[in-house]
MOPAC internal coordinates of N, CA, C and O (Angstrom, degrees):
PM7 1SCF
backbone

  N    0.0000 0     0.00 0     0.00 0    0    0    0
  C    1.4379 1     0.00 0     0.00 0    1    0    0
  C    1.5281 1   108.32 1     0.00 0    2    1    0
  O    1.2310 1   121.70 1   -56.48 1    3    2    1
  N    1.6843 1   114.35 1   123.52 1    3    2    1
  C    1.3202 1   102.78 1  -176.46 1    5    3    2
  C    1.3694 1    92.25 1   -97.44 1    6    5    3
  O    1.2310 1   128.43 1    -4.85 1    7    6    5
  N    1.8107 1   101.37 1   175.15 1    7    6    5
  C    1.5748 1   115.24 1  -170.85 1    9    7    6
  C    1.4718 1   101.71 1  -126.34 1   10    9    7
  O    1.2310 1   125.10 1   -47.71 1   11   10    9
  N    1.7675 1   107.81 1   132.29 1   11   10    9
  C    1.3704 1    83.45 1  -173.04 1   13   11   10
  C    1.8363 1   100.78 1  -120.63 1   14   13   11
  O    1.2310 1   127.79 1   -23.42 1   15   14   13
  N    1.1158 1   102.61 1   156.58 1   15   14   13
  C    1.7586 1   128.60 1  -165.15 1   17   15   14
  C    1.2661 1    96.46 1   -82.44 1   18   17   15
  O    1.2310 1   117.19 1   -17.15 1   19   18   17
  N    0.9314 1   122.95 1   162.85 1   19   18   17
  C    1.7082 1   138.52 1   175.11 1   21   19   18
  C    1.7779 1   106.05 1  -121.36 1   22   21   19
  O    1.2310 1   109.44 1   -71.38 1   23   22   21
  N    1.0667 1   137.40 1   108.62 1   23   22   21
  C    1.1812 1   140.60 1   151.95 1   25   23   22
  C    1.3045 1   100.67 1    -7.54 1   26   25   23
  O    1.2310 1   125.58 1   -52.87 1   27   26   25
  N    1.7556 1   106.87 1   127.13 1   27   26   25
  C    1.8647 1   103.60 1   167.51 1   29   27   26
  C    1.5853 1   119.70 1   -63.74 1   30   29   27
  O    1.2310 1   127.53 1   153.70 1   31   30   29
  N    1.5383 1   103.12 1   -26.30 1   31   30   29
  C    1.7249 1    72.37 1   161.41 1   33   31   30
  C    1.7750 1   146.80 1   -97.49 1   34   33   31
  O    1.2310 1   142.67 1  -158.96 1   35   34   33
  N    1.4541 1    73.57 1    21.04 1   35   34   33
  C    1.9167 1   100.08 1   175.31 1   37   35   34
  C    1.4654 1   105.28 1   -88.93 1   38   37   35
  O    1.2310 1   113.78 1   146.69 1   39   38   37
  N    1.4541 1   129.38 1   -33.31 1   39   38   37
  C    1.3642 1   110.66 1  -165.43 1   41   39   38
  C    1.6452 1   110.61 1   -98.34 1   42   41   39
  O    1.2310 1   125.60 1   -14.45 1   43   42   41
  N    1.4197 1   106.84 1   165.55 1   43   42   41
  C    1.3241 1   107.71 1  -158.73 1   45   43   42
  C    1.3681 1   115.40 1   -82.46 1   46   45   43
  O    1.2310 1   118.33 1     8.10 1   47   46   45
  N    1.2913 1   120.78 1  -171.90 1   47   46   45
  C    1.6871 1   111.43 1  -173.13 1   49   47   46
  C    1.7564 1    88.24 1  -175.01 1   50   49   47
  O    1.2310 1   136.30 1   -48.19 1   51   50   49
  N    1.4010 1    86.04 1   131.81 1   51   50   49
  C    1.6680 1   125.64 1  -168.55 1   53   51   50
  C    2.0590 1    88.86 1   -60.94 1   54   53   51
  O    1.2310 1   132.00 1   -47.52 1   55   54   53
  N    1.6361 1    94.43 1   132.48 1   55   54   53
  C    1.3200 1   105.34 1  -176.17 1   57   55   54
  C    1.5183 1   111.87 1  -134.90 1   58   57   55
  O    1.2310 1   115.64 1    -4.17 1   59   58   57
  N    1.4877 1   125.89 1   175.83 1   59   58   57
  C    1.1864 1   132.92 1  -145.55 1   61   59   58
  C    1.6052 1    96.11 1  -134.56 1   62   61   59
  O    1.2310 1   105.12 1   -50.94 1   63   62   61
  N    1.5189 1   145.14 1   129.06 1   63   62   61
  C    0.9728 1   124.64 1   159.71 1   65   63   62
  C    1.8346 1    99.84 1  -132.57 1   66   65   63
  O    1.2310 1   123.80 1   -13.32 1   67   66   65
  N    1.3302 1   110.32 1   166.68 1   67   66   65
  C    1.9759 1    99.55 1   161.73 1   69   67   66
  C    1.7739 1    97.24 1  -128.15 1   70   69   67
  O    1.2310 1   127.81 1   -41.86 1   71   70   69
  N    1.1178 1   102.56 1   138.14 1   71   70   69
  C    1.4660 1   128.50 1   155.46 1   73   71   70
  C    1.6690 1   128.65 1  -143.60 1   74   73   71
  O    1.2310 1   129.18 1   -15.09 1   75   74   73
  N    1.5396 1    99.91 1   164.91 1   75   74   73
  C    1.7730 1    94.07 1  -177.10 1   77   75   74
  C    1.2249 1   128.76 1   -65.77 1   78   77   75
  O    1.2310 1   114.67 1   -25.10 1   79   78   77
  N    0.9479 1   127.70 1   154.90 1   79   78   77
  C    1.6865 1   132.49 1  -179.07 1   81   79   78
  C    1.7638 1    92.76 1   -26.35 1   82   81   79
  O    1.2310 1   133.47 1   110.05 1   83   82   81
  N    1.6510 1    91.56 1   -69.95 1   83   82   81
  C    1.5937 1    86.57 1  -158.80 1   85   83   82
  C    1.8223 1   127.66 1   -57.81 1   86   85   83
  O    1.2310 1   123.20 1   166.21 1   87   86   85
  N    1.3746 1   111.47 1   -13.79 1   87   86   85
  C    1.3221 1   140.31 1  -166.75 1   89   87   86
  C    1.3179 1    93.14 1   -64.69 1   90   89   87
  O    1.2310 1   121.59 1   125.11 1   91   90   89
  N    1.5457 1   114.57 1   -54.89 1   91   90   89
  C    1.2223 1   136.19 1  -148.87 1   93   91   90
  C    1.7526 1   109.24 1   -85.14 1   94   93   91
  O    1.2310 1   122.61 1   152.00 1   95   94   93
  N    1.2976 1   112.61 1   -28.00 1   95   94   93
  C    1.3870 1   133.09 1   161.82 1   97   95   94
  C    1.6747 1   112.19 1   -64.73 1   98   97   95
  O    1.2310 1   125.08 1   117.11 1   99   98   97
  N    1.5681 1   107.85 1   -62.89 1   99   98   97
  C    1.2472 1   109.16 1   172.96 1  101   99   98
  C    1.7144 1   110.50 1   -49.20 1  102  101   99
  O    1.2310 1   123.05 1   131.41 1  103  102  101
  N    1.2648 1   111.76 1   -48.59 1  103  102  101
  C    1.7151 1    99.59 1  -174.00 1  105  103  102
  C    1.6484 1   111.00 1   -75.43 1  106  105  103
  O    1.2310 1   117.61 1  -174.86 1  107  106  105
  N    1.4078 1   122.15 1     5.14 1  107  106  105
  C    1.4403 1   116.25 1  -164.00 1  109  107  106
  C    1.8902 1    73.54 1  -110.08 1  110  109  107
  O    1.2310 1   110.44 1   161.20 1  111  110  109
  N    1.4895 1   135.57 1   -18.80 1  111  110  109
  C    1.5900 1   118.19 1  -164.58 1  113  111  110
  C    1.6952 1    84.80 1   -79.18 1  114  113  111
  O    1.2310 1   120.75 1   137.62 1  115  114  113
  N    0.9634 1   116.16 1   -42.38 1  115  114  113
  C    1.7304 1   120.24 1  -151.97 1  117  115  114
  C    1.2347 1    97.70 1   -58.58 1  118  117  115
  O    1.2310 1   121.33 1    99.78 1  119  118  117
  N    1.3460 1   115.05 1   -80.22 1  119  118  117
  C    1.6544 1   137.89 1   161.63 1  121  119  118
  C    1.6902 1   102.11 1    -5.75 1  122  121  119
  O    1.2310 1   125.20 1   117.05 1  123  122  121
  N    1.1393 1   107.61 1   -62.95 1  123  122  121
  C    1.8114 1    99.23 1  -165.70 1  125  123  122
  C    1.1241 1    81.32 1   -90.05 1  126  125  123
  O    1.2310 1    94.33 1   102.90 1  127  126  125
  N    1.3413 1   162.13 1   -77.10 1  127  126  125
  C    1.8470 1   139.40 1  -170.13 1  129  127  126
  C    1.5043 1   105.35 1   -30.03 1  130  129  127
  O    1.2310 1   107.96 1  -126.31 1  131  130  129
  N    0.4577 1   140.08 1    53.69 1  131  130  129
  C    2.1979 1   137.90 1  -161.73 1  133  131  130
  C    1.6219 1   101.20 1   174.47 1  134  133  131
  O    1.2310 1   125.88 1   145.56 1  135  134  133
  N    1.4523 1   106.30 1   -34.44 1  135  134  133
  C    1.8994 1    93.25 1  -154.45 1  137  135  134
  C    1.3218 1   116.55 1    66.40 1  138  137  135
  O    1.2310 1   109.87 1  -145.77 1  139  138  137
  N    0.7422 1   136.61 1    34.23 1  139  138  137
  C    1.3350 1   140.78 1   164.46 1  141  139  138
  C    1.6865 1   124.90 1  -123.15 1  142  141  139
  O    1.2310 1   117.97 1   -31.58 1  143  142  141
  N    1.1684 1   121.47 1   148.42 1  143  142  141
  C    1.6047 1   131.38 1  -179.31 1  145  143  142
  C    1.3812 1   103.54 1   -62.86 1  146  145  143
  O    1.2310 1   116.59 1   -41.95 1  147  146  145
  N    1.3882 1   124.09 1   138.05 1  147  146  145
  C    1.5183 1   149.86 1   111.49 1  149  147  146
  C    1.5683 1    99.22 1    34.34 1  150  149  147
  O    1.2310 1   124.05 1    87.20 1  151  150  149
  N    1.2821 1   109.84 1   -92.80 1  151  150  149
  C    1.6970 1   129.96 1   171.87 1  153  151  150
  C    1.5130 1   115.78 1   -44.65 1  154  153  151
  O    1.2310 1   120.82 1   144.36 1  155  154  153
  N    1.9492 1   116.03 1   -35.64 1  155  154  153
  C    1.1765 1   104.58 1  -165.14 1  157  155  154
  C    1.9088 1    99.30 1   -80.24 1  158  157  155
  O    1.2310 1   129.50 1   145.01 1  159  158  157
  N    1.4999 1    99.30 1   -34.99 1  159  158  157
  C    1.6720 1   102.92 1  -165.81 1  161  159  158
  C    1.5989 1    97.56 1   -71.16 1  162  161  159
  O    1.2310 1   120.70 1  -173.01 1  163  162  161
  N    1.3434 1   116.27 1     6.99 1  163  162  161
  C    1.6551 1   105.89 1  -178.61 1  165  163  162
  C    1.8157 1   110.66 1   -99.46 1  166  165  163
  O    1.2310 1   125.57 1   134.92 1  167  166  165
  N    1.0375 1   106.91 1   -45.08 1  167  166  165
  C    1.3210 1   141.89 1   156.58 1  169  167  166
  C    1.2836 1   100.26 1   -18.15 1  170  169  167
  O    1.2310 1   122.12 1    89.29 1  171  170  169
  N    1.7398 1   113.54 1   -90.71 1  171  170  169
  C    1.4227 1   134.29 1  -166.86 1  173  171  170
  C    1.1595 1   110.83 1   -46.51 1  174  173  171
  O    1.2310 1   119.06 1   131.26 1  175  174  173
  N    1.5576 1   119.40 1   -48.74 1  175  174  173
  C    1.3164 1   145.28 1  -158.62 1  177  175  174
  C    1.7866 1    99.62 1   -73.47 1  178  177  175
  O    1.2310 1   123.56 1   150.91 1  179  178  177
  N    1.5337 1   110.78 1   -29.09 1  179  178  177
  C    1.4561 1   115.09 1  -178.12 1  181  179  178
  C    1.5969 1   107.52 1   -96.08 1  182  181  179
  O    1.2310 1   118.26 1   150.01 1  183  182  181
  N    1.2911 1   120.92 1   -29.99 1  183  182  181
  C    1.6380 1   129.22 1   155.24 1  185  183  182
  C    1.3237 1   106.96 1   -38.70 1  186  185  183
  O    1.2310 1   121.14 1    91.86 1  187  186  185
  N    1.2863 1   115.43 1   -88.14 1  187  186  185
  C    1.3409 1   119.45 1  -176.47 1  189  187  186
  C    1.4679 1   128.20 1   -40.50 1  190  189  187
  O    1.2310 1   121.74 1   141.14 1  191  190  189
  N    1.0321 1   114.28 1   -38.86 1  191  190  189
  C    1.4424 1   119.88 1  -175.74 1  193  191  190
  C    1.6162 1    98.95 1   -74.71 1  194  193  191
  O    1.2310 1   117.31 1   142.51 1  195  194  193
  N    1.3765 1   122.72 1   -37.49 1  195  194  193
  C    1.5981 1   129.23 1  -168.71 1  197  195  194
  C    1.4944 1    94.87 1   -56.27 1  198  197  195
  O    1.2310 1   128.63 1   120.43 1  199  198  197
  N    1.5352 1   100.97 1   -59.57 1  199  198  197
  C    1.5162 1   112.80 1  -173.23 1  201  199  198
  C    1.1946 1   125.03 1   -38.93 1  202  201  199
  O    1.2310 1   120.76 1   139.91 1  203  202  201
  N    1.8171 1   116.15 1   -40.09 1  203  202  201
  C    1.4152 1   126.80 1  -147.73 1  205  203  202
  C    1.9791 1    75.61 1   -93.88 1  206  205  203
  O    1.2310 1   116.13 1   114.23 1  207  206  205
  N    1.0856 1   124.97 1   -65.77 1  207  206  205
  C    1.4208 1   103.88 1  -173.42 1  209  207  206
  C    1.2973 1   133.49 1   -90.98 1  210  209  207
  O    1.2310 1   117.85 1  -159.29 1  211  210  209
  N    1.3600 1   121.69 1    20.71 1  211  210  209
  C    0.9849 1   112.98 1   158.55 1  213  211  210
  C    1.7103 1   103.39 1  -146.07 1  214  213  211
  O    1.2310 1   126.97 1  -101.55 1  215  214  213
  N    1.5305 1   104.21 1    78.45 1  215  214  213
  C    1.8563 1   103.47 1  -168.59 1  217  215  214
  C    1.2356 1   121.54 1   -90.45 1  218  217  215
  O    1.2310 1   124.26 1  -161.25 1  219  218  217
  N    2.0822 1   109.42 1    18.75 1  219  218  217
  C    1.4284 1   110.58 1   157.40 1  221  219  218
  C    1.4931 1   116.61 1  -100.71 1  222  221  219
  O    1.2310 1   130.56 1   177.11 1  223  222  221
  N    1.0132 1    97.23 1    -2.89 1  223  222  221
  C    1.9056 1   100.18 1  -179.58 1  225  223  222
  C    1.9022 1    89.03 1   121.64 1  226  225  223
  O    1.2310 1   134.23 1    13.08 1  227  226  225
  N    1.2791 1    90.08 1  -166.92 1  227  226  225
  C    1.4052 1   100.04 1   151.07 1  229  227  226
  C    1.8175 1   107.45 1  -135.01 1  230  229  227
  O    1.2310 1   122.98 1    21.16 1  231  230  229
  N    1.1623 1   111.90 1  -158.84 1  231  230  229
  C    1.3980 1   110.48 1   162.38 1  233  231  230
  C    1.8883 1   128.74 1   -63.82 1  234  233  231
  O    1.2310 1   134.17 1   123.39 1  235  234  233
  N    1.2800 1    90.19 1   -56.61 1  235  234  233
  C    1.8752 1    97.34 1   166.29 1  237  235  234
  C    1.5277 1   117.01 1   -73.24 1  238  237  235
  O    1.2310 1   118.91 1   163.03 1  239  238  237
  N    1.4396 1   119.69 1   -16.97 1  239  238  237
  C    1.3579 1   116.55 1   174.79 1  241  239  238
  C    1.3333 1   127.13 1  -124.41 1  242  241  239
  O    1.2310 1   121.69 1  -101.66 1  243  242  241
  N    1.4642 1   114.37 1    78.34 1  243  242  241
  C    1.3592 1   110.91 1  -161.01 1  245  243  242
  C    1.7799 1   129.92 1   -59.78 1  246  245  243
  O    1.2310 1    96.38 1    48.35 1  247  246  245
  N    1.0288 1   159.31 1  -131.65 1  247  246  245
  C    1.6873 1   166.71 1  -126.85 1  249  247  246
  C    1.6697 1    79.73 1  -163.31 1  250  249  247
  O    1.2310 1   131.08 1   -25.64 1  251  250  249
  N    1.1413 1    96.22 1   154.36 1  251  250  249
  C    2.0680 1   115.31 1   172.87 1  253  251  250
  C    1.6816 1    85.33 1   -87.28 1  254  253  251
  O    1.2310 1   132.02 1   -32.43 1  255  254  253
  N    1.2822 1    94.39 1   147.57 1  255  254  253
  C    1.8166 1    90.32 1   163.24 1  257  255  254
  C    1.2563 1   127.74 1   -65.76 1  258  257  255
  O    1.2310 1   110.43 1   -29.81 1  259  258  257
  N    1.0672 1   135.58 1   150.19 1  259  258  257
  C    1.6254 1   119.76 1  -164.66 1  261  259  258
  C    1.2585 1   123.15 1    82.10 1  262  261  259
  O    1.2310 1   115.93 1  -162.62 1  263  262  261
  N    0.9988 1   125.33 1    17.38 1  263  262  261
  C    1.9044 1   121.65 1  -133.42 1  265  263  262
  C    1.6882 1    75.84 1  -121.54 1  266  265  263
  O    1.2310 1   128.92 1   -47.01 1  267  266  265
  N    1.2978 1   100.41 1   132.99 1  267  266  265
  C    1.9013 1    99.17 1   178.30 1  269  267  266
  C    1.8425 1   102.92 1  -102.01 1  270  269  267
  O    1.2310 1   125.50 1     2.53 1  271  270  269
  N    0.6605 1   107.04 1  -177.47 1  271  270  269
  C    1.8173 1   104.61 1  -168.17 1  273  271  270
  C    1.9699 1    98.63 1  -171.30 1  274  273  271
  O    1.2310 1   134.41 1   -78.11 1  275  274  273
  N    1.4855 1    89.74 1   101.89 1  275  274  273
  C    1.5118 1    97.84 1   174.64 1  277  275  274
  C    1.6025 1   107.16 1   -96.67 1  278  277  275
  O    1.2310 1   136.24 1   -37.61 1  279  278  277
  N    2.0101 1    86.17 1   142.39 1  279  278  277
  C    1.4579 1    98.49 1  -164.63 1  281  279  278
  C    2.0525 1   101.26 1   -99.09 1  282  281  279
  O    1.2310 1   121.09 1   -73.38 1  283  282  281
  N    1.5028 1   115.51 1   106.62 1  283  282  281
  C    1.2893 1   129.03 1  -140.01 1  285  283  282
  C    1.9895 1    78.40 1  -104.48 1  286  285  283
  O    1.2310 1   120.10 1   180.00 1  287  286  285

């Protein structure tokens, strides 16, 4: 069974954010409505939004390969 590596700039790395008590509640309700981690619902939540405004890439961040891109 081979094992496969992730490019170092693919894998993730432990991060720091501050928000208010309640902020921090709201993202811990979402997170467990999802099943998902803290980090993952922050993540997604920053995907998506990247996507919605900028859904050709930019220059430093190109399209996933495969990635279809409707012309709206």
């Amino acid at each position: 069974m081979s094992v496969t590596v992730k490019p170092e700039s693919d894998r993730a790395r432990p991060r720091t954010f501050s928000s208010t008590d309640r902020d921090f509640l709201m993202l811990e309700a979402i997170a467990h409505y999802h099943g998902i981690s803290k980090s993952a619902m922050v993540t997604g939540l920053i995907r998506k939004e990247f996507w919605r405004v900028f859904p050709n890439g930019t220059g430093s961040i190109p399209l996933d390969a495969g990635a279809k891109v409707s012309e709206s």
